[in-house]
VOROFI-824935 format. One record per residue (C-alpha): x, z, y; residue in one letter; residue number from 1. Coordinates in steps of 0.001 Angstrom, whole numbers, plus 500000, padded with zeros to 6 digits. Layout:
+--------+--------+--------+------+-----+
!      u !      w !      v ! rest !  nr !
+--------+--------+--------+------+-----+
!      X !      Z !      Y !    A ! NUM !
...
+--------+--------+--------+------+-----+
//
This chain:
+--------+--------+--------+------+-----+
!      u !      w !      v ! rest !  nr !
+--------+--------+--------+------+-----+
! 140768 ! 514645 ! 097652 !    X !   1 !
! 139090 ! 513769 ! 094251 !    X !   2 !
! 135390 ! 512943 ! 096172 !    X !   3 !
! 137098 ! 510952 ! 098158 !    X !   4 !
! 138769 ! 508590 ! 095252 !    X !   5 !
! 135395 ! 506483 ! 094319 !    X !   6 !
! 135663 ! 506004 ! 097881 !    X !   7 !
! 138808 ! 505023 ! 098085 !    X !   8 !
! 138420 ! 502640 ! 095033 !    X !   9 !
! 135567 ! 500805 ! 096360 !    X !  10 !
! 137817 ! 500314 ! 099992 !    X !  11 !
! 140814 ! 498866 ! 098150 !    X !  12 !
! 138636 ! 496490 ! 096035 !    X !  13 !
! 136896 ! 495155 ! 098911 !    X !  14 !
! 140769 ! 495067 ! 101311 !    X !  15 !
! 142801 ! 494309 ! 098747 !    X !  16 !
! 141608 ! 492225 ! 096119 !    X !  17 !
! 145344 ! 491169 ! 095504 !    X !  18 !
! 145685 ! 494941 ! 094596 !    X !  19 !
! 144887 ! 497221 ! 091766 !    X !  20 !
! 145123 ! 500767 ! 090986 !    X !  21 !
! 148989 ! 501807 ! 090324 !    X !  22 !
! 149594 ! 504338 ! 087209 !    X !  23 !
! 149056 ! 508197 ! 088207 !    X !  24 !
! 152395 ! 509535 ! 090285 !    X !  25 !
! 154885 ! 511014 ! 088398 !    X !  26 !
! 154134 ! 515139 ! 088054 !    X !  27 !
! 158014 ! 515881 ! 088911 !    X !  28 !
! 158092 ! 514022 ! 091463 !    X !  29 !
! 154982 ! 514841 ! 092870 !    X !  30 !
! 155760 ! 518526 ! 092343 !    X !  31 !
! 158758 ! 517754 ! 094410 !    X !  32 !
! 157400 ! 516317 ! 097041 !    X !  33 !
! 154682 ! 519447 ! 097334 !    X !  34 !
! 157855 ! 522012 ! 097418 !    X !  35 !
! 159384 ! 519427 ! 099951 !    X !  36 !
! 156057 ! 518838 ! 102394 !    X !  37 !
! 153576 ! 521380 ! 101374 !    X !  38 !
! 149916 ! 520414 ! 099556 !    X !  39 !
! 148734 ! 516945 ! 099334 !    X !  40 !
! 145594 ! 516085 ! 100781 !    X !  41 !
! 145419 ! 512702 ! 099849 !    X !  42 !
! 146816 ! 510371 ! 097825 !    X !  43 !
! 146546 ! 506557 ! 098411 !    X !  44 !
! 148072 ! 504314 ! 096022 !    X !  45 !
! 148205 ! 500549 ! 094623 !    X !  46 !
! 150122 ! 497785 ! 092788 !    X !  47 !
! 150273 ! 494265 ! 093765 !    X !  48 !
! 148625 ! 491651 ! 091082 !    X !  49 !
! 149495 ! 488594 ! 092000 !    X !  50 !
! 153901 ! 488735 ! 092433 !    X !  51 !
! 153482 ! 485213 ! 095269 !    X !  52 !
! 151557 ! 487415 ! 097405 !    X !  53 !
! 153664 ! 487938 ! 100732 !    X !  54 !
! 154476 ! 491686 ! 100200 !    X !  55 !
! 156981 ! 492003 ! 103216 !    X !  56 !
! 154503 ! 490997 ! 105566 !    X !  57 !
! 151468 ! 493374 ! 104142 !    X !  58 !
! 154547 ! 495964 ! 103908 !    X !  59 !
! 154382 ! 494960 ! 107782 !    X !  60 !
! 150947 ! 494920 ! 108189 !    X !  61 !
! 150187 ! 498383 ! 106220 !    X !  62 !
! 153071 ! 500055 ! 108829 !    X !  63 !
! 151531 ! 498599 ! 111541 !    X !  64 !
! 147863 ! 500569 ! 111228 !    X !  65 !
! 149939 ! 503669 ! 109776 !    X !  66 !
! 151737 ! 503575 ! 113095 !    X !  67 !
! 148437 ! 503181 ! 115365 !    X !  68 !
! 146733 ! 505901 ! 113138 !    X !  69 !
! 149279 ! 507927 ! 113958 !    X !  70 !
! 149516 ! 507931 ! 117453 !    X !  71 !
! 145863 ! 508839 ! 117894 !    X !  72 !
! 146370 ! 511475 ! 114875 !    X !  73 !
! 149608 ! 512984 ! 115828 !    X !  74 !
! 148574 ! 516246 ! 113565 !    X !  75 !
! 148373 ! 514401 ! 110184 !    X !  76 !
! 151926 ! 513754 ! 108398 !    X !  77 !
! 152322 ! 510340 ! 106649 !    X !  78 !
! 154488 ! 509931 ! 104226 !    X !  79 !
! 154943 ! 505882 ! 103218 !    X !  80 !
! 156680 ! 504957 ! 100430 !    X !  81 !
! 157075 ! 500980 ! 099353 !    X !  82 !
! 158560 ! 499731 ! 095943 !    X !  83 !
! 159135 ! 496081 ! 096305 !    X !  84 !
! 161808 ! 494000 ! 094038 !    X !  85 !
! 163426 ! 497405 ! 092601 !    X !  86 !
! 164202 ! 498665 ! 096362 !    X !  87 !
! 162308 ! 501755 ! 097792 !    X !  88 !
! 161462 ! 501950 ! 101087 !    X !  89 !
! 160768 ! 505747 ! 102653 !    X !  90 !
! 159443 ! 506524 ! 106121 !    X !  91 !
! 157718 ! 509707 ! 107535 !    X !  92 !
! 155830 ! 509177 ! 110960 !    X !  93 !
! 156274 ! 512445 ! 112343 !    X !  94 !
! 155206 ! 513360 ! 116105 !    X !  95 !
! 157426 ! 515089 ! 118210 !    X !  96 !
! 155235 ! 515379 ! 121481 !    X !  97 !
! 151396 ! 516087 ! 120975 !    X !  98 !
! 148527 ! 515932 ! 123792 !    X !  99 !
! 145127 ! 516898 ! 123280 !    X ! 100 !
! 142223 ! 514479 ! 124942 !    X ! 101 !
! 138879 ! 515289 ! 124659 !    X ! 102 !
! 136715 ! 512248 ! 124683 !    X ! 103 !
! 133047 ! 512244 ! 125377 !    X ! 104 !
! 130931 ! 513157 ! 122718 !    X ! 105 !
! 133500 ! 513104 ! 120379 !    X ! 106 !
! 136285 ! 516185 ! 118282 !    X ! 107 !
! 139422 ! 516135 ! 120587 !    X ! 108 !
! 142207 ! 513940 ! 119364 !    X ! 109 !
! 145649 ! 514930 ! 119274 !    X ! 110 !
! 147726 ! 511610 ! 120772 !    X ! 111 !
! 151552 ! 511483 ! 119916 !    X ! 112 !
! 152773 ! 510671 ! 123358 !    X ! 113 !
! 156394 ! 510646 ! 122243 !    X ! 114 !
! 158641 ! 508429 ! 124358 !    X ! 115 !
! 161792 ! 506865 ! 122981 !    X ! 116 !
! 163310 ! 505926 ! 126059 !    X ! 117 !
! 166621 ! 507479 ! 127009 !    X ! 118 !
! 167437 ! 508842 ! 130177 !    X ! 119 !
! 170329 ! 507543 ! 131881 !    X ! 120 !
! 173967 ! 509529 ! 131894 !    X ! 121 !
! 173339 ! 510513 ! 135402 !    X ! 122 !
! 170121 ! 512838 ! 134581 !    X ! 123 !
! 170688 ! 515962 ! 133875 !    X ! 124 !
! 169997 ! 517907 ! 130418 !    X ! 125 !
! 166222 ! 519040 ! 130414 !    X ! 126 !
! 165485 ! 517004 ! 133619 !    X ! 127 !
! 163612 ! 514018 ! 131962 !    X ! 128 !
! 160185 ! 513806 ! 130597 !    X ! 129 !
! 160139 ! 513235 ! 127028 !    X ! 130 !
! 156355 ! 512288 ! 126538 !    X ! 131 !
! 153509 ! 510934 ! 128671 !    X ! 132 !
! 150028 ! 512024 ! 130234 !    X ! 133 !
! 147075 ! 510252 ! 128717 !    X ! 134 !
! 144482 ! 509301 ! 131286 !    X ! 135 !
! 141209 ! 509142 ! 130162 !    X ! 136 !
! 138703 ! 507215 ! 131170 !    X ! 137 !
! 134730 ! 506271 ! 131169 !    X ! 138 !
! 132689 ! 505491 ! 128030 !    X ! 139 !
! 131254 ! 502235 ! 127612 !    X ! 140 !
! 128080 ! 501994 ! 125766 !    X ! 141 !
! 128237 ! 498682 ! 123626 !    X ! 142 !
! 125191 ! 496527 ! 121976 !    X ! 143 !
! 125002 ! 495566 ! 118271 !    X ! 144 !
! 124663 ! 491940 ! 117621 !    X ! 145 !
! 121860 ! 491129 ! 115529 !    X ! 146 !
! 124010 ! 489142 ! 112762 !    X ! 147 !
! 125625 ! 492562 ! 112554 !    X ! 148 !
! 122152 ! 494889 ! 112484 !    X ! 149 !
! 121415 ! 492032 ! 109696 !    X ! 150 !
! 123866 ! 493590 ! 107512 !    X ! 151 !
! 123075 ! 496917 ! 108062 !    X ! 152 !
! 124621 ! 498033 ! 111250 !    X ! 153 !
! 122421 ! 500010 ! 113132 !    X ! 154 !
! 122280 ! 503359 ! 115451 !    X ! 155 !
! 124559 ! 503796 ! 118461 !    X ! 156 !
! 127792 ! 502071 ! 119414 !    X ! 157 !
! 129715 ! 502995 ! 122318 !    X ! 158 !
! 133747 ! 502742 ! 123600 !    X ! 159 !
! 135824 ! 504744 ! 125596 !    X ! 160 !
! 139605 ! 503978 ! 126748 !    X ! 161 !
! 142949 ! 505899 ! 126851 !    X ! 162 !
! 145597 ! 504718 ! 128792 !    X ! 163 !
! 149719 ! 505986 ! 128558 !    X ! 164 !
! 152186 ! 505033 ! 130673 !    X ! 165 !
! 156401 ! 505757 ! 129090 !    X ! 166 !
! 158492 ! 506519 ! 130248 !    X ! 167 !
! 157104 ! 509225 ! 132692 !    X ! 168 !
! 158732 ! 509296 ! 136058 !    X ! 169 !
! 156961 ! 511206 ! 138107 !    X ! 170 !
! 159743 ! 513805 ! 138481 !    X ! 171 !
! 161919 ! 511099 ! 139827 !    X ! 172 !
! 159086 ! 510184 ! 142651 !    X ! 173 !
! 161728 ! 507676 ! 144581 !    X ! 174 !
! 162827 ! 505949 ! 141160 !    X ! 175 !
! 162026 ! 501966 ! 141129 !    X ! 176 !
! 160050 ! 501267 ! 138100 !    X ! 177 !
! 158910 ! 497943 ! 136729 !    X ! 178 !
! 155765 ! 497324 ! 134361 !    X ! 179 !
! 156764 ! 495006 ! 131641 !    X ! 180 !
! 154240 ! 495001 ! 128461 !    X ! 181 !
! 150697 ! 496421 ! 128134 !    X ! 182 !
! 149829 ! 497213 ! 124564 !    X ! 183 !
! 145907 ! 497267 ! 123766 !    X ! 184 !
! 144957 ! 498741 ! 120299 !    X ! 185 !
! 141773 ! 500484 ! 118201 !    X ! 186 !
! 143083 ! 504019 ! 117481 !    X ! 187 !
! 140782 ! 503448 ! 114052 !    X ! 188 !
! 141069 ! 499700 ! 113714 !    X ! 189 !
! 144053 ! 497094 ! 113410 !    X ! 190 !
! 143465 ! 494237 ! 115869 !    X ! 191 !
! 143611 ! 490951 ! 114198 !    X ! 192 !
! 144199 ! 487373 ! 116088 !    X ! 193 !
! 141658 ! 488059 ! 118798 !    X ! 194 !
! 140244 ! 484832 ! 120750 !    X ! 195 !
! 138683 ! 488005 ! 123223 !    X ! 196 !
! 142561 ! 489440 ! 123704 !    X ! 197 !
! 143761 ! 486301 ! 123455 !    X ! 198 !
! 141727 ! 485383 ! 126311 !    X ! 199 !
! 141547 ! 488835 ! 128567 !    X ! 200 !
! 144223 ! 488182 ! 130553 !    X ! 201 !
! 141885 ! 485129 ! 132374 !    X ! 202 !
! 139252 ! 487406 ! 132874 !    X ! 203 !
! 141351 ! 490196 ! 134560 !    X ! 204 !
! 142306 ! 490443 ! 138487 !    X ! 205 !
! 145997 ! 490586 ! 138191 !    X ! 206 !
! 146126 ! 490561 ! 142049 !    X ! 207 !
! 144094 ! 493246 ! 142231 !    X ! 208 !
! 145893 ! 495229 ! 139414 !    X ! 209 !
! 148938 ! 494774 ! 141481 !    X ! 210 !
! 150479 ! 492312 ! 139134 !    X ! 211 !
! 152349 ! 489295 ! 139440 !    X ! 212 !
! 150488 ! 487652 ! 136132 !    X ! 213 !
! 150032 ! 488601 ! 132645 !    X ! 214 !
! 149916 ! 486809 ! 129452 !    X ! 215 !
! 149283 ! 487335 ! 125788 !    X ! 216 !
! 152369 ! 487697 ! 123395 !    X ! 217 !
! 153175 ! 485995 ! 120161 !    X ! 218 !
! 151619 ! 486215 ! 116732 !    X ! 219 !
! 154101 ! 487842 ! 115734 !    X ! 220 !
! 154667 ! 490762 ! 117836 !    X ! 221 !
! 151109 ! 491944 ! 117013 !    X ! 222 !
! 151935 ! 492361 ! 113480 !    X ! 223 !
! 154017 ! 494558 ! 114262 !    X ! 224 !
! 153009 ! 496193 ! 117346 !    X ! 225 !
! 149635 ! 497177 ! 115621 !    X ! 226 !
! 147954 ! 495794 ! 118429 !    X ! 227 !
! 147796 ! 493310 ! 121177 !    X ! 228 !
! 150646 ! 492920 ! 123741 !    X ! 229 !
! 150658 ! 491498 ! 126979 !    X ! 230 !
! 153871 ! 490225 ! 128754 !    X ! 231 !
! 153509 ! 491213 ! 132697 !    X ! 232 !
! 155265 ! 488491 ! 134131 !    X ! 233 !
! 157344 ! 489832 ! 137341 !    X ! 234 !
! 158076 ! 488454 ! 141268 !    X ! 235 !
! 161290 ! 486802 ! 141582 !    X ! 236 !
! 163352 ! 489395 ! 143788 !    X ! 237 !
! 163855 ! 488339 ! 147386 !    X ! 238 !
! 166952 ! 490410 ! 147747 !    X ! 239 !
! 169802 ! 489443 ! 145985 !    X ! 240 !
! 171679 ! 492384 ! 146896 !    X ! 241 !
! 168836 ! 494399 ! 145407 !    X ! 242 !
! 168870 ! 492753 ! 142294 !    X ! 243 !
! 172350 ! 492935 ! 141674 !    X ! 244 !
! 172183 ! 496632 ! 142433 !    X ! 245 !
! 170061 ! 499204 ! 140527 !    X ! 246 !
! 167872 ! 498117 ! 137898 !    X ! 247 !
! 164557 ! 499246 ! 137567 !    X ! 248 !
! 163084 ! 501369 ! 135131 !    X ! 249 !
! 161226 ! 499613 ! 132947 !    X ! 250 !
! 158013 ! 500847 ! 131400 !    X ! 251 !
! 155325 ! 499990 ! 129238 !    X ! 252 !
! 151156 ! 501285 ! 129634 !    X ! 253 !
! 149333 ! 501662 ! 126119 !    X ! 254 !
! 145641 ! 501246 ! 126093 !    X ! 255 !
! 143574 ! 502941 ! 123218 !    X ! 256 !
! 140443 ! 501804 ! 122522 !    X ! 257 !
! 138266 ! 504939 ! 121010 !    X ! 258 !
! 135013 ! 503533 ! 119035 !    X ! 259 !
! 132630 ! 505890 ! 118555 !    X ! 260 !
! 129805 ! 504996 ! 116323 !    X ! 261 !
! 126571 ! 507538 ! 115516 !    X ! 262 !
! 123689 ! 506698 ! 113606 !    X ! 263 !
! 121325 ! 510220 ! 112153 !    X ! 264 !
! 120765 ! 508362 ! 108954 !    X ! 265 !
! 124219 ! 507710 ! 108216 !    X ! 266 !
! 125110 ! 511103 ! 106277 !    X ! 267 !
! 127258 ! 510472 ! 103401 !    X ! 268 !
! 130899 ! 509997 ! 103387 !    X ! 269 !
! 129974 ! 506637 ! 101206 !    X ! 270 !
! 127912 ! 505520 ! 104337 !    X ! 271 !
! 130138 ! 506452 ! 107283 !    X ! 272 !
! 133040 ! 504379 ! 105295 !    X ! 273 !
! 130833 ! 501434 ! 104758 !    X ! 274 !
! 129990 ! 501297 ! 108736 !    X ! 275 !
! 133589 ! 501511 ! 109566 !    X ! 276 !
! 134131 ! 498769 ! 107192 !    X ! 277 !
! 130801 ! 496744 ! 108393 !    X ! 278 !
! 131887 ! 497364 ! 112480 !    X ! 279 !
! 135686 ! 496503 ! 111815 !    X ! 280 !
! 133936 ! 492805 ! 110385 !    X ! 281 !
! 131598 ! 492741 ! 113453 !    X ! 282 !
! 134482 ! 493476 ! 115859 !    X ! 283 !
! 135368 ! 490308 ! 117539 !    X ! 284 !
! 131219 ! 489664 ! 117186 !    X ! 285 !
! 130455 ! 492755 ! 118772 !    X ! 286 !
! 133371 ! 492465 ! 121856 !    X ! 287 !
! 131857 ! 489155 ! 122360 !    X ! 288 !
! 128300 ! 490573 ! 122711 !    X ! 289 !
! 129793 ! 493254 ! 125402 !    X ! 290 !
! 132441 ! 491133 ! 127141 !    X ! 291 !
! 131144 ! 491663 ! 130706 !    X ! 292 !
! 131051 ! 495282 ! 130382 !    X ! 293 !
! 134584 ! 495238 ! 127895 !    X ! 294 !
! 136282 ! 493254 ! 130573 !    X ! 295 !
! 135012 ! 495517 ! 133464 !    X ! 296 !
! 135664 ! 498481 ! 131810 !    X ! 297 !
! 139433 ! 497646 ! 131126 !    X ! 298 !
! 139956 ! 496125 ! 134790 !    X ! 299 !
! 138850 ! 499688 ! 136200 !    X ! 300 !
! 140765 ! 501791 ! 133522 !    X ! 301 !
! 144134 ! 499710 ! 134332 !    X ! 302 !
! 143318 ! 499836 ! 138093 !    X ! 303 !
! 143093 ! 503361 ! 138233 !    X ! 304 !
! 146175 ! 503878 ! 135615 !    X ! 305 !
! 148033 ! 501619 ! 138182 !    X ! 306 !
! 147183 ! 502956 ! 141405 !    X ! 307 !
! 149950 ! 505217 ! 141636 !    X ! 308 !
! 152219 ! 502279 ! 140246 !    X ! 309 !
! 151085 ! 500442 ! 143349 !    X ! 310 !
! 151511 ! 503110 ! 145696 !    X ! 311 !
! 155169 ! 503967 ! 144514 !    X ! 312 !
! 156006 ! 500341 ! 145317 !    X ! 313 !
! 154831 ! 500567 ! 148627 !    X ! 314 !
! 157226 ! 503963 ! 148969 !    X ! 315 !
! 159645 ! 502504 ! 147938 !    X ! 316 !
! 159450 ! 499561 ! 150599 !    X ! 317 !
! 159556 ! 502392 ! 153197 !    X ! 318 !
! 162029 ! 504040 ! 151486 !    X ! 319 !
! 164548 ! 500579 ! 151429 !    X ! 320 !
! 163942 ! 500026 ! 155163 !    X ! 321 !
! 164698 ! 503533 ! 155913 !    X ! 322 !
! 168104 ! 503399 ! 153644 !    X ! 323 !
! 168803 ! 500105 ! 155669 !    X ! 324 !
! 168443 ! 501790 ! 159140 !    X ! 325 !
! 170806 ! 504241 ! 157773 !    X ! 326 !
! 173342 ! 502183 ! 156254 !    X ! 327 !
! 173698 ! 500372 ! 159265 !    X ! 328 !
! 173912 ! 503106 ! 161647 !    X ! 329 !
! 176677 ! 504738 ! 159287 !    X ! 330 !
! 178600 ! 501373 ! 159164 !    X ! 331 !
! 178326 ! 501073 ! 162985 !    X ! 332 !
! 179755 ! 504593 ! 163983 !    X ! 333 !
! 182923 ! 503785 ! 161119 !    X ! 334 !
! 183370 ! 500340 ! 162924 !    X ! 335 !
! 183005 ! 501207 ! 166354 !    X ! 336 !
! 185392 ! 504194 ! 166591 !    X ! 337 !
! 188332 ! 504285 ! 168056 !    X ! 338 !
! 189911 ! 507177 ! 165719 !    X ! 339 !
! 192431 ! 504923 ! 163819 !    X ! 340 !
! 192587 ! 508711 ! 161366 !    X ! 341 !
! 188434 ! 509414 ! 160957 !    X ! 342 !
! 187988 ! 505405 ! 159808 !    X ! 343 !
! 190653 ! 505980 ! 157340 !    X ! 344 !
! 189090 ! 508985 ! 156324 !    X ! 345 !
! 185681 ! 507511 ! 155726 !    X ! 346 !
! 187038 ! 504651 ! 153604 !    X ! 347 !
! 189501 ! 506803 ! 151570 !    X ! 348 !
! 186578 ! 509354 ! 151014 !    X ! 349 !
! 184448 ! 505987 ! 149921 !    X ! 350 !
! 187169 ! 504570 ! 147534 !    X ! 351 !
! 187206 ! 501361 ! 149328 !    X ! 352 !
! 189755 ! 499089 ! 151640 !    X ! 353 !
! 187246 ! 497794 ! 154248 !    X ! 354 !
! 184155 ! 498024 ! 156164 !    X ! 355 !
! 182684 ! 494903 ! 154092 !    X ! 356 !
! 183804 ! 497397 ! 150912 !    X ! 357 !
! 182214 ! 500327 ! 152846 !    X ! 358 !
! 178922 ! 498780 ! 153345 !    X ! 359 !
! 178283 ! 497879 ! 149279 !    X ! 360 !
! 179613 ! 501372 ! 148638 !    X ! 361 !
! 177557 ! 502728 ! 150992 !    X ! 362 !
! 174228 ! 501198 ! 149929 !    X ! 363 !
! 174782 ! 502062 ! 145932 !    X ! 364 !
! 175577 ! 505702 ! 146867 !    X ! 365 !
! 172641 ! 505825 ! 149096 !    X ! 366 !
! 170033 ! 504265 ! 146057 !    X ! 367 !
! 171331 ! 506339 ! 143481 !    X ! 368 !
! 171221 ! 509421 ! 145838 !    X ! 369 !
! 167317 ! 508977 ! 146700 !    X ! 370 !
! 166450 ! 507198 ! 143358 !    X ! 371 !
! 167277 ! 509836 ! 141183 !    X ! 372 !
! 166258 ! 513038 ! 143076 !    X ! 373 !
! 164685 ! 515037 ! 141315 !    X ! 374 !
! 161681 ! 516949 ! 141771 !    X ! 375 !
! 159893 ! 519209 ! 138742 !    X ! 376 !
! 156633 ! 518832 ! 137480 !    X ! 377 !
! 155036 ! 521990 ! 135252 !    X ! 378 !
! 152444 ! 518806 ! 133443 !    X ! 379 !
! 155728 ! 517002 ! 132094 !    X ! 380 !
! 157500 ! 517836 ! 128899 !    X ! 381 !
! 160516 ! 518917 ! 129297 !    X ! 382 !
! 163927 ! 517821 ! 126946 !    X ! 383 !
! 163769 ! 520916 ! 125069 !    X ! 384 !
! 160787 ! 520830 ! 123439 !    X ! 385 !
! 162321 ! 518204 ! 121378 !    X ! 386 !
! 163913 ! 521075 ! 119532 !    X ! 387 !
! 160954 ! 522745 ! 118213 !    X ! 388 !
! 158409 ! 519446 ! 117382 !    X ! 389 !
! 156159 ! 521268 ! 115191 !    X ! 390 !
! 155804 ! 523868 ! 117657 !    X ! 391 !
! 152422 ! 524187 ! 119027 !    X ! 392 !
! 154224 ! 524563 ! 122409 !    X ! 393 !
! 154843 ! 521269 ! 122813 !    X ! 394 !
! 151101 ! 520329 ! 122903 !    X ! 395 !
! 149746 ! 519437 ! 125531 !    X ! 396 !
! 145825 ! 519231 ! 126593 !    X ! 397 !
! 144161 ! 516319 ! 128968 !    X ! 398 !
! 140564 ! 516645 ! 130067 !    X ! 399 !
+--------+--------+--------+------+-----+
//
């Protein structure tokens, strides 16, 4: 930790110039915290100079790329600790749910693919996924613009996506589902107001993504999102009946953006640092410079991440025309008999006073019955690894 503090000094002077250096950390309660966490193996820490400098929203900001850094390193423990106005302000980003990629070219990465999203009442205990499958996809070699070489960046610059879809469903293959946000983000960078994500959404085939339309979010929710998010706007529903029935689940896809950056004369931790700080400058510059191949390379990556989206809505097409054929063929024997004692049966055993009661009852029995069956998966992680988080059991590896 102490080679890395010149470092360190020379990235918050050139960050945060409204920063400086805070006093050395109390030795009691650092000593604490060691007997609470274990060693420290770094130590980044800073005061704010000027008092009219919004704090809450670099507070906001400084979460945000914690967050994002820890997704993509789900094996480092942060510990993040604000003092602002006499209040303290504690968080630990801790993964639950780790999955290994290995990218091309590159040390595996351990993704937190930890999904918040609670299962309904009627799934059983240890019957719903609790993470997500990364899906990896090609690298994308990317060109340096000159203004950038001008300054010193030089060697080889390529990009390779990760994409997550959460909740996971696939052990509920009949379940409707419904894509609401995509999330692009750097796993190394923060994205700041980006005309190019700003303006991907024009560039991209929505019909042939299989989606209705997609548009950027606010401001606002990038802040805080660490990233940029896309609204997928959705088909009005053509049944009524369907609407008012059961609700999709919704779900979200995540798309990390790896950048991988070599260059043989690069050696020192002084000069790798300066690069990162030199490409994270360039970045808008250097997306510009590759947006045919950028824009290509994300259609095809959300294509194939949405394939089986796709094909699950056609199933489940089948599978409503099927549960009609059936509905009405169960309605039609209760009507049409002449057994005053079976119909009373059937609507007793239903909970309901008519037919027209019968038929509604009928069709929600019938879509939670086939929604929710359930069918295991060995990939998916199941509810009780949520007991153990630290255990390298619940680590999973994608290739």
């Amino acid at each position: 930790m102490e080679a890395l503090q010149p470092v360190l000094t020379d990235l918050k002077e050139s960050m945060f110039p409204c920063m400086w250096p805070s006093p050395q950390p109390d030795p009691e309660e650092l000593c604490a915290f060691t007997d609470l966490y274990g060693s420290l193996r770094l130590l980044l820490s800073f005061q704010m100079k000027d008092e009219r400098f919004n704090s809450t929203e670099l507070c906001a900001r400084i979460e945000a790329f914690l967050d994002t850094f820890s997704l993509a390193n789900a094996k480092i423990n942060i510990h993040l600790k604000f003092k602002l106005n006499q209040q303290t302000f504690q968080r630990d980003l801790r993964v639950k749910i780790k999955s290994t990629v290995v990218l091309a070219n590159q040390p595996s990465r351990i993704l937190d693919v930890t999904c918040s999203t609670q299962p309904p009442e009627c799934v059983k205990k240890g019957c719903w996924c609790q993470g997500g499958h990364p899906v990896i996809g090609g690298m994308v070699p990317l060109s340096i613009p000159p203004k950038a070489m001008d300054q010193g960046l030089f060697g080889e610059l390529s990009i390779q996506p990760v994409t997550l879809l959460s909740p996971c469903v696939l052990q509920y293959p009949n379940l409707a589902t419904q894509l609401t946000h995509i999330k692009i983000s750097f796993a190394n960078f923060i994205i700041s107001p980006s005309t190019f994500f700003q303006n991907l959404p024009a560039h991209l085939d929505c019909q042939e993504l299989g989606l209705h339309g997609l548009h950027c979010s606010s401001f606002k929710d990038h802040v805080h999102s660490s990233g940029m998010v896309y609204t997928v706007e959705q088909e009005p529903c053509k049944d009524p009946e369907q609407e008012s029935s059961l609700l999709p689940m919704q779900q979200s896809l995540r798309l990390y953006l790896f950048l991988q950056h070599s260059d043989p004369f690069n050696c020192h931790l002084s000069d790798l640092m300066a690069t990162e700080v030199l490409i994270e400058h360039y970045l808008e510059d250097i997306l510009n410079n590759n947006r045919q191949s950028v824009t290509k390379a994300l259609q095809t990556e959300l294509q194939n991440t949405l394939k089986a989206q796709n094909r699950r809505k056609k199933d489940q097409e089948k599978l409503r025309s099927a549960a009609e054929v059936i509905l009405s063929s169960s309605i039609s024997v209760v009507s049409c008999s002449s057994n005053v004692d079976f119909r009373t049966a059937c609507l007793n055993s239903m909970k309901v006073r008519d037919t027209h009661d019968l038929s509604a009852s009928l069709r929600e029995s019938l879509r939670r019955v086939t929604s929710w069956k359930f069918t295991p998966r060995d990939r998916c992680h199941s509810a009780q690894m949520e007991e153990h988080p630290e255990s390298d059991d619940a680590t999973r590896r994608e290739i």
